[in-house]
LOSE-728320 format. One record per residue: residue number from 1; residue in one letter; x, z negated, y of N, C-alpha, C, O, CB in turn. Coordinates in Angstrom, 3 decimals, decimal comma, always signed. Each point is the difference from the previous one (the first is absolute). Glycine has a CB too. Example, Ala and Ser with C-alpha at 12.3 -4.5 7.8 and 13.67 -1.06 7.14 Angstrom:
BEGIN
<pt i="1" aa="A" n_x="+13,190" n_z="-7,800" n_y="-5,690" ca_x="-0,890" ca_z="+0,000" ca_y="+1,190" c_x="+0,900" c_z="+0,000" c_y="+1,200" o_x="+1,036" o_z="-0,665" o_y="-0,019" cb_x="-2,928" cb_z="-0,581" cb_y="-1,154"/>
<pt i="2" aa="S" n_x="+1,542" n_z="+1,966" n_y="+2,223" ca_x="+0,820" ca_z="-0,060" ca_y="+1,190" c_x="-0,770" c_z="-0,730" c_y="+1,090" o_x="+0,509" o_z="-0,169" o_y="+1,108" cb_x="+0,675" cb_z="+2,314" cb_y="-1,736"/>
// end
This chain:
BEGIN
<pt i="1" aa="X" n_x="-0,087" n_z="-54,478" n_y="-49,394" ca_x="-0,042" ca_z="-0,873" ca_y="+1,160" c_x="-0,600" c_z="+0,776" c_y="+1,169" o_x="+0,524" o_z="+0,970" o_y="+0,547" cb_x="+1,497" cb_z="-2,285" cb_y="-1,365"/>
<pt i="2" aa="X" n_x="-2,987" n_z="+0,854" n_y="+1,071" ca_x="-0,425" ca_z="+0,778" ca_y="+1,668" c_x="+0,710" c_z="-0,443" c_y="+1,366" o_x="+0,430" o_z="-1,058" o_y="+0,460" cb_x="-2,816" cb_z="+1,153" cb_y="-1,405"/>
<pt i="3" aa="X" n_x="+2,288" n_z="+1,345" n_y="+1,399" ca_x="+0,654" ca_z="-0,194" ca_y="+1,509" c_x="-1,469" c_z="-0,401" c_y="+1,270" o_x="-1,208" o_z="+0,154" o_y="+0,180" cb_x="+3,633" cb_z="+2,131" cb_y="-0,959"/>
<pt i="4" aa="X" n_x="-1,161" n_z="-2,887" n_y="+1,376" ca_x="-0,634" ca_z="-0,203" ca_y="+1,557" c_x="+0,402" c_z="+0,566" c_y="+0,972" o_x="+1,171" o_z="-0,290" o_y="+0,249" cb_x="-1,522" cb_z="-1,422" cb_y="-0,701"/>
<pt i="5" aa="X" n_x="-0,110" n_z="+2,419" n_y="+1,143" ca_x="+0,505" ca_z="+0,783" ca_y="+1,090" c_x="-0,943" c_z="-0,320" c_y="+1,369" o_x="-1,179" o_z="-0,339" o_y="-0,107" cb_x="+2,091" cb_z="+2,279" cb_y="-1,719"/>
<pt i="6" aa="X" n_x="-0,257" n_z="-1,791" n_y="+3,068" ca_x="-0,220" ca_z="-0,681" ca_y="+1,060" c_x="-1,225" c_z="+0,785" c_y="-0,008" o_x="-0,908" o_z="-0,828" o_y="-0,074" cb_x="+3,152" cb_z="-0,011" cb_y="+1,275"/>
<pt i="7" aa="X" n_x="-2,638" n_z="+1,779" n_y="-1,170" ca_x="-1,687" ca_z="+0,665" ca_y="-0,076" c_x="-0,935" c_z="-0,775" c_y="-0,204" o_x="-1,003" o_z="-0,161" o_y="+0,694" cb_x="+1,599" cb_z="+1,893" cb_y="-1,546"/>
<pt i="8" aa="X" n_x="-0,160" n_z="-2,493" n_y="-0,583" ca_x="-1,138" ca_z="-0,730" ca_y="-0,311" c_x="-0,311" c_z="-1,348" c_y="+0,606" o_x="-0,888" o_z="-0,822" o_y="-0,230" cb_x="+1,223" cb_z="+2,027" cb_y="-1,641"/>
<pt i="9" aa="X" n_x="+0,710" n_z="-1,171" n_y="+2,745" ca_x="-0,528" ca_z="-1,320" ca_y="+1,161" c_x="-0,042" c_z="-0,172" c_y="+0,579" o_x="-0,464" o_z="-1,089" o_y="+0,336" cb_x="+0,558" cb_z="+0,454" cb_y="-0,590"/>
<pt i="10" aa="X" n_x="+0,502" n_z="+1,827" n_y="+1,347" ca_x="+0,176" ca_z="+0,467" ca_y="+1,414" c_x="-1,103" c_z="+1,407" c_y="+0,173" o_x="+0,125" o_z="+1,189" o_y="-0,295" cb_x="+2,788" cb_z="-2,164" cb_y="+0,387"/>
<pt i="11" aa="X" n_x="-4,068" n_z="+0,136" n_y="+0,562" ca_x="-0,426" ca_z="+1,040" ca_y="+0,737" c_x="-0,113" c_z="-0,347" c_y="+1,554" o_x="-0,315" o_z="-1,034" o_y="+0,590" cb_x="-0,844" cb_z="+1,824" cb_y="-2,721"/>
<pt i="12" aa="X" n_x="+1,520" n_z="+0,416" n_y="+2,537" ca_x="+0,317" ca_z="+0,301" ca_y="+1,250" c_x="-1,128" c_z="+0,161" c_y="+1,396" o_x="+0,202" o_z="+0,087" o_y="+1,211" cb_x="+1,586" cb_z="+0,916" cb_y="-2,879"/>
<pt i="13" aa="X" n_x="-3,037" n_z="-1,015" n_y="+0,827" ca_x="-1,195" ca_z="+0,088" ca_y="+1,117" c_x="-0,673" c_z="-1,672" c_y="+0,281" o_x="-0,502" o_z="-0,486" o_y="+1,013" cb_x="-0,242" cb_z="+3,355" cb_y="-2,010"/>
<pt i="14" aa="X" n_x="+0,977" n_z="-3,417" n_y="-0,289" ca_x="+0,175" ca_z="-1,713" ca_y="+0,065" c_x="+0,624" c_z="-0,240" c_y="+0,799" o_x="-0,292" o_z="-0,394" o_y="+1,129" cb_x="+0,219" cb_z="-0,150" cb_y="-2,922"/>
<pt i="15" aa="X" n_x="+1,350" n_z="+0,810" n_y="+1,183" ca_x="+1,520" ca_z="-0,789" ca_y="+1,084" c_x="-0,912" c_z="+0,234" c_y="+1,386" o_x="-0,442" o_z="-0,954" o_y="+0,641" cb_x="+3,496" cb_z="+1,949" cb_y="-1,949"/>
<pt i="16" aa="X" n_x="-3,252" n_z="+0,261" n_y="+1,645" ca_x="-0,018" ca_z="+0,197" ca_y="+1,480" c_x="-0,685" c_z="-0,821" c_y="+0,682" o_x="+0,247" o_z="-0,754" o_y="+0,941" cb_x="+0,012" cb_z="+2,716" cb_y="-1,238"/>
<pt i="17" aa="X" n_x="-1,105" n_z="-1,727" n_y="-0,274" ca_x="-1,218" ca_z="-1,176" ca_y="+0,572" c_x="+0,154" c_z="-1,464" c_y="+0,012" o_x="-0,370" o_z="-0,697" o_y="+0,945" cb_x="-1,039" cb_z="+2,225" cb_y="-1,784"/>
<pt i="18" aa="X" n_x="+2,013" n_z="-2,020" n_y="-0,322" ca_x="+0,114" ca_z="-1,409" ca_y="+0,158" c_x="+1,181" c_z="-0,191" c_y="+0,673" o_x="+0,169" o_z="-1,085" o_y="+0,557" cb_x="-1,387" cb_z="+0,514" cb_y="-2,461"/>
<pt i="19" aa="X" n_x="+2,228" n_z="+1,578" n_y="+1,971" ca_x="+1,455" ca_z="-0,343" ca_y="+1,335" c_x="-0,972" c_z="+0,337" c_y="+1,376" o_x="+0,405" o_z="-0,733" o_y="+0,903" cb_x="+2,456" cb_z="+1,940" cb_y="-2,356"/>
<pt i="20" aa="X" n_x="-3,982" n_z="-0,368" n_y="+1,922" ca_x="-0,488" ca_z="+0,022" ca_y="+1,433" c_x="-0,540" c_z="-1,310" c_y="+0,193" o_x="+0,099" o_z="-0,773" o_y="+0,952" cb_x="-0,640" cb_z="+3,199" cb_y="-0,814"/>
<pt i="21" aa="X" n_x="-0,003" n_z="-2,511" n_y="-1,150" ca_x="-1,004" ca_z="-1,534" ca_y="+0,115" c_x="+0,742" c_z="-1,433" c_y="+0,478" o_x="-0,436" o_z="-0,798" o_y="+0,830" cb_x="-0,947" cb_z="+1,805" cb_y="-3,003"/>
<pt i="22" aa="X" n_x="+2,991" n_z="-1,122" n_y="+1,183" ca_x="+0,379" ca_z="-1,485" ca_y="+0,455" c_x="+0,550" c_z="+0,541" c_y="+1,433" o_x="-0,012" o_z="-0,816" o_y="+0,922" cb_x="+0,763" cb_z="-0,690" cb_y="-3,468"/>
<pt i="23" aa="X" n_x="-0,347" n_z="+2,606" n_y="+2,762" ca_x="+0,568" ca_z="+0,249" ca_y="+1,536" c_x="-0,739" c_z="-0,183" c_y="+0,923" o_x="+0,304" o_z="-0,217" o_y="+1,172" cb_x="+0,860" cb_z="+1,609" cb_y="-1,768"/>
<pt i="24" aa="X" n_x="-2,156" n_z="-1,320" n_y="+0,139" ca_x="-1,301" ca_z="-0,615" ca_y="+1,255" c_x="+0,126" c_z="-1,455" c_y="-0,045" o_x="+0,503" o_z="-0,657" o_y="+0,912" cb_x="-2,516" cb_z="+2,491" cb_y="-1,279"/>
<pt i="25" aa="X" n_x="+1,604" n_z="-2,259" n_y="-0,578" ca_x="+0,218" ca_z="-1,520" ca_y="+0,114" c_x="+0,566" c_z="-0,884" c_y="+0,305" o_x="-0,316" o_z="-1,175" o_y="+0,188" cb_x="-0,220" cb_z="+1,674" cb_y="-0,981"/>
<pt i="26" aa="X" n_x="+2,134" n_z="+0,465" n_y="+0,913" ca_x="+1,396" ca_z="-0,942" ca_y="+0,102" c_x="+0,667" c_z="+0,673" c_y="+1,306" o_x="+1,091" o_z="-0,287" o_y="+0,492" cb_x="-0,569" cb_z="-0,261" cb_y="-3,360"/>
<pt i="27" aa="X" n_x="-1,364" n_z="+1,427" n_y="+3,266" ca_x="+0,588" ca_z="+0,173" ca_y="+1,672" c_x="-0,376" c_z="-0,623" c_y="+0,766" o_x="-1,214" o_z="+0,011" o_y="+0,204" cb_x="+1,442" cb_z="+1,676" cb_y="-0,260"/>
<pt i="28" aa="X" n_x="+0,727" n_z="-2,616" n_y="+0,930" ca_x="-0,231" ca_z="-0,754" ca_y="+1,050" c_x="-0,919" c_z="+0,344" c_y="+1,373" o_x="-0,743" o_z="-0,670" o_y="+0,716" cb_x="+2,842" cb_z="+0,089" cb_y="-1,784"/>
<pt i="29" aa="X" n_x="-1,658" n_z="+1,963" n_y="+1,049" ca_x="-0,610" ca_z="+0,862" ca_y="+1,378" c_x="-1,288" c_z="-0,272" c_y="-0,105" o_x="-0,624" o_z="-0,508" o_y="+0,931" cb_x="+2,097" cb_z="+2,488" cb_y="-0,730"/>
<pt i="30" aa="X" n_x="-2,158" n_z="-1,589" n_y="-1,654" ca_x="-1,781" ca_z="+0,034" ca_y="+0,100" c_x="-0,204" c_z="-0,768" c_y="-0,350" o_x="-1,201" o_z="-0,196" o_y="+0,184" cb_x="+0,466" cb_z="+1,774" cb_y="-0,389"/>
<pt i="31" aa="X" n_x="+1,267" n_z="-2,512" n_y="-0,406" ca_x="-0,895" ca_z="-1,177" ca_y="+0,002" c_x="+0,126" c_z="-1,121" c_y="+1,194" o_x="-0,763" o_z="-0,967" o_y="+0,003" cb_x="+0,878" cb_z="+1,403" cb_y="-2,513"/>
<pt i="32" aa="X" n_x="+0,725" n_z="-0,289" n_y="+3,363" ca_x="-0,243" ca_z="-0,564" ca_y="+1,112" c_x="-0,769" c_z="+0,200" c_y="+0,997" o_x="+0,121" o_z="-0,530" o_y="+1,105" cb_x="+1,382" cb_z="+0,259" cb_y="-1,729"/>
<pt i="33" aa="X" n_x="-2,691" n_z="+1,379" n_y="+0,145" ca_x="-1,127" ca_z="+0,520" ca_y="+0,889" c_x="+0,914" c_z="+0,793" c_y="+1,230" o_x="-0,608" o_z="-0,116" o_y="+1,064" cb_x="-1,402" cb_z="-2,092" cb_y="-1,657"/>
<pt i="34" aa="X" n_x="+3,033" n_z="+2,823" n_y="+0,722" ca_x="+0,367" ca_z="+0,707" ca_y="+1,269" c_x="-0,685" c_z="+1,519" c_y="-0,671" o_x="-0,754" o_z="+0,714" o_y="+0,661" cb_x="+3,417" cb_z="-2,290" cb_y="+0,487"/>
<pt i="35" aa="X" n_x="-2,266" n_z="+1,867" n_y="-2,467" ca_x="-0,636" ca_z="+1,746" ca_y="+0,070" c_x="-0,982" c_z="-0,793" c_y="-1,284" o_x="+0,186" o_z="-0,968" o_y="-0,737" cb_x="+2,241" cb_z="+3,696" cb_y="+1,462"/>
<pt i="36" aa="X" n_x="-3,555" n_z="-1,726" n_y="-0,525" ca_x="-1,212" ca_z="+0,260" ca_y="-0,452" c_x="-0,707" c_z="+0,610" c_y="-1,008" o_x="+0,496" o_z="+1,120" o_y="+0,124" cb_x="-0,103" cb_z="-1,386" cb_y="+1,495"/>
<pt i="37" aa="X" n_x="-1,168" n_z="+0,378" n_y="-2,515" ca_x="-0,174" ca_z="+1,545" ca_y="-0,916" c_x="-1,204" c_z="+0,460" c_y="+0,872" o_x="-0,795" o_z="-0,810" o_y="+0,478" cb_x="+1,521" cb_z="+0,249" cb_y="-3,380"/>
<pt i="38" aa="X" n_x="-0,807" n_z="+1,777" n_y="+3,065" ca_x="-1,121" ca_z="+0,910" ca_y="+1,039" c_x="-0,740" c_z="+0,553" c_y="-1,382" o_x="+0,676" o_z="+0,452" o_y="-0,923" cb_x="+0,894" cb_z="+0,564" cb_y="+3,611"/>
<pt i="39" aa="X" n_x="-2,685" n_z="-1,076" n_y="-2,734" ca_x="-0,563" ca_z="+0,461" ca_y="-1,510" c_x="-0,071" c_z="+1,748" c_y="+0,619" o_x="+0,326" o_z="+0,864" o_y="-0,814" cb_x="-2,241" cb_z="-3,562" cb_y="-0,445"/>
<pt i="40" aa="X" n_x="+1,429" n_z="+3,215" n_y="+2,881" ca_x="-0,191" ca_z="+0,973" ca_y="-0,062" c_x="+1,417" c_z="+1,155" c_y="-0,294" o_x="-0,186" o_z="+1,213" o_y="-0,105" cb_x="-1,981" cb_z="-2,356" cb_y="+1,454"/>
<pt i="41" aa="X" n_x="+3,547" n_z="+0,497" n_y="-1,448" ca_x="+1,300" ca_z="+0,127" ca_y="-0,451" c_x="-0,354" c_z="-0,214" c_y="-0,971" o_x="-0,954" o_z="+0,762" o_y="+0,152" cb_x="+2,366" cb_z="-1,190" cb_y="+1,224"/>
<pt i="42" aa="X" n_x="-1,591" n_z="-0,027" n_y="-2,584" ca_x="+0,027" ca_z="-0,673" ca_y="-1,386" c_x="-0,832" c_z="+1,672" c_y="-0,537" o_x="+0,520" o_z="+0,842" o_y="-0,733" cb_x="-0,784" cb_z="-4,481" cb_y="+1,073"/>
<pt i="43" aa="X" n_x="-0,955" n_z="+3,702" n_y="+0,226" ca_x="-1,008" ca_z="+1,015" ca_y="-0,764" c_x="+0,313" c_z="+0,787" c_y="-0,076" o_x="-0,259" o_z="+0,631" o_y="-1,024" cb_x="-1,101" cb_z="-1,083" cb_y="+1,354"/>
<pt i="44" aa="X" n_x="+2,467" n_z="+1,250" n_y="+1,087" ca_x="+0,700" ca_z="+1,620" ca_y="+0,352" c_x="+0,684" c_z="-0,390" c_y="-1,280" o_x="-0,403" o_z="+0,451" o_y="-1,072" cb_x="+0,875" cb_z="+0,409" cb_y="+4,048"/>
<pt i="45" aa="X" n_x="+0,681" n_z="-1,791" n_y="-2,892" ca_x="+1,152" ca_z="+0,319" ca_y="-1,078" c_x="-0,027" c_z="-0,100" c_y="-1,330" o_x="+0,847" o_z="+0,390" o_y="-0,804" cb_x="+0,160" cb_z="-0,964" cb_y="+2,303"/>
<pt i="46" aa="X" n_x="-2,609" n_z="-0,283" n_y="-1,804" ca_x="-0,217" ca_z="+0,054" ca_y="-1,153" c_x="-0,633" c_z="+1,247" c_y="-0,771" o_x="+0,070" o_z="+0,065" o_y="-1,227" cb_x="-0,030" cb_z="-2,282" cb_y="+1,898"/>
<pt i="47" aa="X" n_x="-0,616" n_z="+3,130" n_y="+0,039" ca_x="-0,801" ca_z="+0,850" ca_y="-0,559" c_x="+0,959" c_z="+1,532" c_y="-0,689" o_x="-0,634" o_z="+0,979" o_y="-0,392" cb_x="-1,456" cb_z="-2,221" cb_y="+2,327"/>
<pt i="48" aa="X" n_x="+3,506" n_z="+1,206" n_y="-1,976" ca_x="+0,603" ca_z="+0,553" ca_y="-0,589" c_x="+0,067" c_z="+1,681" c_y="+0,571" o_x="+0,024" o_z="+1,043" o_y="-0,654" cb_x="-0,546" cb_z="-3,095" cb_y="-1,128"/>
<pt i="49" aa="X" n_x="+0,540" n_z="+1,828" n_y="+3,218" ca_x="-0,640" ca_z="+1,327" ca_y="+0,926" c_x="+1,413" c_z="+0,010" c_y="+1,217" o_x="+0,668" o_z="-0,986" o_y="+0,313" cb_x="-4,145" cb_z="+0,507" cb_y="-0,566"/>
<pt i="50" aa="X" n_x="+3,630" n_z="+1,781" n_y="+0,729" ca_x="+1,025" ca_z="-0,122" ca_y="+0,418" c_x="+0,118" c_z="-0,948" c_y="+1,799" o_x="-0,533" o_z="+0,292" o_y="+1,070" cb_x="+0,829" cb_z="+2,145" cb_y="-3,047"/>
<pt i="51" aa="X" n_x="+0,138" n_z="-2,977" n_y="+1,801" ca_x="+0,003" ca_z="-1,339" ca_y="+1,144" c_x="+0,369" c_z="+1,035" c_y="+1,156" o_x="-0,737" o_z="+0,387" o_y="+0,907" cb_x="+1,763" cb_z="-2,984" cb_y="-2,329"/>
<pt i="52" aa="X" n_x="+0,208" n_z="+2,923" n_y="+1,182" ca_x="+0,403" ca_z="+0,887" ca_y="+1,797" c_x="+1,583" c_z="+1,132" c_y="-0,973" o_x="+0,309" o_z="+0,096" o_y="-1,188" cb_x="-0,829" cb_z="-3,224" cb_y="+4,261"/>
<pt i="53" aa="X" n_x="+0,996" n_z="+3,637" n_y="-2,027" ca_x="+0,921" ca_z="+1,093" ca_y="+0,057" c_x="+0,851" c_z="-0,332" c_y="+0,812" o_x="-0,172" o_z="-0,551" o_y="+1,087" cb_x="-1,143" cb_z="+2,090" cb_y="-1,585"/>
<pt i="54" aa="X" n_x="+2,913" n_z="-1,003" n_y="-0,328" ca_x="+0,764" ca_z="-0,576" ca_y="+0,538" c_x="+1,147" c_z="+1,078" c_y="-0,044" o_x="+0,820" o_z="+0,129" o_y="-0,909" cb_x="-1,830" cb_z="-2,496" cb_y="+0,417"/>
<pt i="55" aa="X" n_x="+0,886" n_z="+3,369" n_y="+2,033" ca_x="+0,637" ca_z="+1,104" ca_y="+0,342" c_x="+1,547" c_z="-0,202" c_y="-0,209" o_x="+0,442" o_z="-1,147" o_y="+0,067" cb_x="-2,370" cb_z="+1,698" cb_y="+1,520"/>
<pt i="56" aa="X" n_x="+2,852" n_z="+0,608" n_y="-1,861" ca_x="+1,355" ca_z="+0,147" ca_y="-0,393" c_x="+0,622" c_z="+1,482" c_y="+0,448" o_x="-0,229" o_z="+1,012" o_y="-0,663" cb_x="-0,337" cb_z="-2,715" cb_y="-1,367"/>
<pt i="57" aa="X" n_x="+1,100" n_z="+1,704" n_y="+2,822" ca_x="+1,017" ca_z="+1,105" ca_y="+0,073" c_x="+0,926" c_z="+0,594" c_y="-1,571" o_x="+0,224" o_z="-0,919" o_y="-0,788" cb_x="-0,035" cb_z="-0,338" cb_y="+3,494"/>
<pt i="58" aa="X" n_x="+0,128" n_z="+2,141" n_y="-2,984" ca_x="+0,334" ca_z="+0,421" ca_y="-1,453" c_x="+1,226" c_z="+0,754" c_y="+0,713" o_x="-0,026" o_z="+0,422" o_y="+1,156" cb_x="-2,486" cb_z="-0,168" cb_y="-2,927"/>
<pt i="59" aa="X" n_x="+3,688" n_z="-0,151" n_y="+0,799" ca_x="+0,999" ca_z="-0,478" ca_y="+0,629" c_x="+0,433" c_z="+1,649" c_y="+0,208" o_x="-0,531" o_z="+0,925" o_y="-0,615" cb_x="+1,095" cb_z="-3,776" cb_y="-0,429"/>
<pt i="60" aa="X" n_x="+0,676" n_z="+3,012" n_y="+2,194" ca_x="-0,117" ca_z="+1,874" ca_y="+0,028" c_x="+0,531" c_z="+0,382" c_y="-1,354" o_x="+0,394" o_z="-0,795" o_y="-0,853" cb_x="+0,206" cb_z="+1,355" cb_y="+3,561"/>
<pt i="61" aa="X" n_x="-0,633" n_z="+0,688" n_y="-2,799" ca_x="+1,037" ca_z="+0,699" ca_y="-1,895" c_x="+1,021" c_z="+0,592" c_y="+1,491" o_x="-0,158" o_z="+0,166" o_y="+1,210" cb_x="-2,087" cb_z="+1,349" cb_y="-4,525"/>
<pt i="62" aa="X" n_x="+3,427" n_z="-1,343" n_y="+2,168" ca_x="+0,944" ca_z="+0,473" ca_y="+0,912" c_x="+0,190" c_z="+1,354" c_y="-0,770" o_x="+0,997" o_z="-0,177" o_y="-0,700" cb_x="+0,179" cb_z="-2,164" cb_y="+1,712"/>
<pt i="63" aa="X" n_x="-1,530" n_z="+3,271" n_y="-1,162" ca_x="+0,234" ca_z="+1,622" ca_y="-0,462" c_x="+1,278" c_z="+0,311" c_y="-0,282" o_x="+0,762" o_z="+0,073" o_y="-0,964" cb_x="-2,416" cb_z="+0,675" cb_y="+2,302"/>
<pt i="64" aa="X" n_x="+1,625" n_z="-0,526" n_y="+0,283" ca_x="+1,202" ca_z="+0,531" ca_y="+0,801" c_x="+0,366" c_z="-0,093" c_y="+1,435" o_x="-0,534" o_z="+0,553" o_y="+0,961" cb_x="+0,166" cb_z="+0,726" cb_y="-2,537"/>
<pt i="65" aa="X" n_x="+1,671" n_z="-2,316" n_y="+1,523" ca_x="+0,122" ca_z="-0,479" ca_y="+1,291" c_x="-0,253" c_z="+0,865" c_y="+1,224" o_x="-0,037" o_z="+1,228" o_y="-0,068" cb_x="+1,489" cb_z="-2,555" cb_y="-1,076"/>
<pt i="66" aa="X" n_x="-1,597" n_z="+0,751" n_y="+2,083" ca_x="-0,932" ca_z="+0,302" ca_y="+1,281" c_x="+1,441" c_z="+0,239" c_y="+1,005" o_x="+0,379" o_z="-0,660" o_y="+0,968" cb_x="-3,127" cb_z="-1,158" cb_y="-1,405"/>
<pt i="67" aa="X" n_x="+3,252" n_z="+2,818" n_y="-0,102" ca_x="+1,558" ca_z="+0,157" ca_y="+0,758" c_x="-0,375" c_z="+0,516" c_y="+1,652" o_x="-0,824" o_z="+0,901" o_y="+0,157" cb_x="+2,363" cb_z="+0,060" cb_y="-2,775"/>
<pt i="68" aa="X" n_x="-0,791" n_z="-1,682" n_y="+3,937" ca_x="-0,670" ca_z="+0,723" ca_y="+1,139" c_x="+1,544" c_z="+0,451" c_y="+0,426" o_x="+0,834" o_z="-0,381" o_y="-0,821" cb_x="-3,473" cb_z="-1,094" cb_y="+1,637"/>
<pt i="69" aa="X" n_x="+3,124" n_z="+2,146" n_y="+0,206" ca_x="+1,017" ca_z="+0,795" ca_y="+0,520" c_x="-0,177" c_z="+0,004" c_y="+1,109" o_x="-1,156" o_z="-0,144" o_y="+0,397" cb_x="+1,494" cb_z="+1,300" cb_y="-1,894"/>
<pt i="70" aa="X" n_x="+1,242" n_z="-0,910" n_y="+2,876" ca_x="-0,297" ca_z="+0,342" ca_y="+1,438" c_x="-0,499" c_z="+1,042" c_y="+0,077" o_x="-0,191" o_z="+0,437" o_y="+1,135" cb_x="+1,649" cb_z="-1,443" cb_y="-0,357"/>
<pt i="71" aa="X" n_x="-1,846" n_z="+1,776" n_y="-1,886" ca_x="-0,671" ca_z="+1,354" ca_y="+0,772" c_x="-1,188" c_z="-0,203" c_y="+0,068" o_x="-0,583" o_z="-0,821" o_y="-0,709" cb_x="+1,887" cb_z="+2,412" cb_y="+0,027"/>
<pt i="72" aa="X" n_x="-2,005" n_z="-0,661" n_y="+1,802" ca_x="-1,129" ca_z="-0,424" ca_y="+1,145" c_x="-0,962" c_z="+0,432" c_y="-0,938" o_x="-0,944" o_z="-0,738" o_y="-0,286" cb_x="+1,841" cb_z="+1,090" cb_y="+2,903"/>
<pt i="73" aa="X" n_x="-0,745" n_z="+0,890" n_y="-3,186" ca_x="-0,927" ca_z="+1,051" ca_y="-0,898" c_x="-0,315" c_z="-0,998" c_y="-1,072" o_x="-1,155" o_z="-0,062" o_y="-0,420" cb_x="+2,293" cb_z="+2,609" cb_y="+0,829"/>
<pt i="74" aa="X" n_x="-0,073" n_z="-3,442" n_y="-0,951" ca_x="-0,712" ca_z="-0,311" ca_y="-1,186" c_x="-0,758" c_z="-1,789" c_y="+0,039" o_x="+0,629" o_z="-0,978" o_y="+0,404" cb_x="+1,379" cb_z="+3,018" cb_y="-1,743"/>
<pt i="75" aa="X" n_x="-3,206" n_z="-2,074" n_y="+0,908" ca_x="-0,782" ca_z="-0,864" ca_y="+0,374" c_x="+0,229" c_z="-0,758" c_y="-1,388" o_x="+0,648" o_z="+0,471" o_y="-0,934" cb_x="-2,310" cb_z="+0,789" cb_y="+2,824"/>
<pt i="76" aa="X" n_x="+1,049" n_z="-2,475" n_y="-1,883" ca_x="-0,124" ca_z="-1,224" ca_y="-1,335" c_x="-1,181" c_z="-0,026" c_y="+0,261" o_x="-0,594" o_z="+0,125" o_y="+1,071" cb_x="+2,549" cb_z="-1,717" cb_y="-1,390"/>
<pt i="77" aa="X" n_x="-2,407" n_z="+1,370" n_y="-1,022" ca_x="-1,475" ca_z="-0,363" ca_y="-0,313" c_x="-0,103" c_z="-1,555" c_y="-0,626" o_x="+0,692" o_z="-0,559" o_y="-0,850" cb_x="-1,221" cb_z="+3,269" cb_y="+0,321"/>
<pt i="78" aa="X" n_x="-0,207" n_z="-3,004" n_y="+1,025" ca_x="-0,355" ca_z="-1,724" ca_y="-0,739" c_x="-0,599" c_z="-0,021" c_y="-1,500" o_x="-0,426" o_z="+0,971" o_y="-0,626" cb_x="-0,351" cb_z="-1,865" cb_y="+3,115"/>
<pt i="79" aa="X" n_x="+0,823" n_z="+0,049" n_y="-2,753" ca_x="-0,673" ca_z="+0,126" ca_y="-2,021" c_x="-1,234" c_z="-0,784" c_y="+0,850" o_x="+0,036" o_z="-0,817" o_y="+0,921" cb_x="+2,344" cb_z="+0,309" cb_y="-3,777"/>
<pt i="80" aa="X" n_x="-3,715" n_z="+1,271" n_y="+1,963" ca_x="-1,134" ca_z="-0,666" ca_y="-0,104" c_x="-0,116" c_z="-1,717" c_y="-0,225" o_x="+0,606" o_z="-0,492" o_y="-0,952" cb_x="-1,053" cb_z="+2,901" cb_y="+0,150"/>
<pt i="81" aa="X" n_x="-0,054" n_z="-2,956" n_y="+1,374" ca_x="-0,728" ca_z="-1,514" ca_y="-0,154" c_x="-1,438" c_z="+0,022" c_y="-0,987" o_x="-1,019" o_z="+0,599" o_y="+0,345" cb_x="+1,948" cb_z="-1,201" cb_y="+2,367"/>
<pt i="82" aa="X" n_x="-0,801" n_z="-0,141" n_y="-3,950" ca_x="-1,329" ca_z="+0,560" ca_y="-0,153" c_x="-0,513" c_z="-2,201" c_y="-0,353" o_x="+0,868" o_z="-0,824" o_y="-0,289" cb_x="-0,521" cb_z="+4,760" cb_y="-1,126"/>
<pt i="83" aa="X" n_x="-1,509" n_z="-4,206" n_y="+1,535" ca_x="-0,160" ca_z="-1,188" ca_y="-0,436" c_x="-1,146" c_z="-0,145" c_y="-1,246" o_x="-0,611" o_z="+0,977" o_y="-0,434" cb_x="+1,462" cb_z="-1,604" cb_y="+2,885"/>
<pt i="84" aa="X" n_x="-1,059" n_z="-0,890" n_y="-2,999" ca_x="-0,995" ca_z="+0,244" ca_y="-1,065" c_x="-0,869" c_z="-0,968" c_y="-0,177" o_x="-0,230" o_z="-0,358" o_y="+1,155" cb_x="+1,630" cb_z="+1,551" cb_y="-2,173"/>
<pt i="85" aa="X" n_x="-1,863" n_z="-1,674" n_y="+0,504" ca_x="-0,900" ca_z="-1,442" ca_y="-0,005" c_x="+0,305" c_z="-0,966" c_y="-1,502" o_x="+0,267" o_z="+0,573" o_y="-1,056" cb_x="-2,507" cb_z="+0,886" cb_y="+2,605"/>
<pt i="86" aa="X" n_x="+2,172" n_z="-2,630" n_y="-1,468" ca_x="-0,097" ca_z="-0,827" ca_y="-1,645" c_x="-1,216" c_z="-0,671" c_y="+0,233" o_x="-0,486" o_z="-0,718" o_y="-0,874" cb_x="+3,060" cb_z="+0,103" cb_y="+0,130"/>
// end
């Protein structure tokens, strides 16, 4: 007896496309002409190139706590900030 497994009928680059597609169709917003498609938007995001950057602070490591004291002599140091891009 042969099996069926969801592989053989679920593909996932289909799905995608035909779930973006009725969401266009069946959103009220654009098809009521208030938002628009901009093709010169359409061409950036279509061309599979990086659109923009989207900066992030990365979070501090904690070593070893940053203990400070009333004495005058002894100073605290701050932990580095460092950030990164996606």
């Amino acid at each position: 007896m042969a099996t069926t497994q969801l592989s053989d009928i679920y593909n996932p680059l289909v799905f995608a496309a035909k779930a973006q597609e009725a969401q266009l169709e069946l959103n009220k917003f654009i098809t009521s002409g208030v938002m628009v498609m901009d093709a010169d938007i359409s061409a950036s995001a279509g061309n599979m190139s990086n659109v923009g950057e989207l900066p992030f602070f990365k979070p501090l490591t904690i070593d070893e706590p940053n203990y400070s004291t009333d004495d005058p002599a002894s100073n605290s140091v701050a932990g580095k900030v460092t950030d990164s891009k996606m």
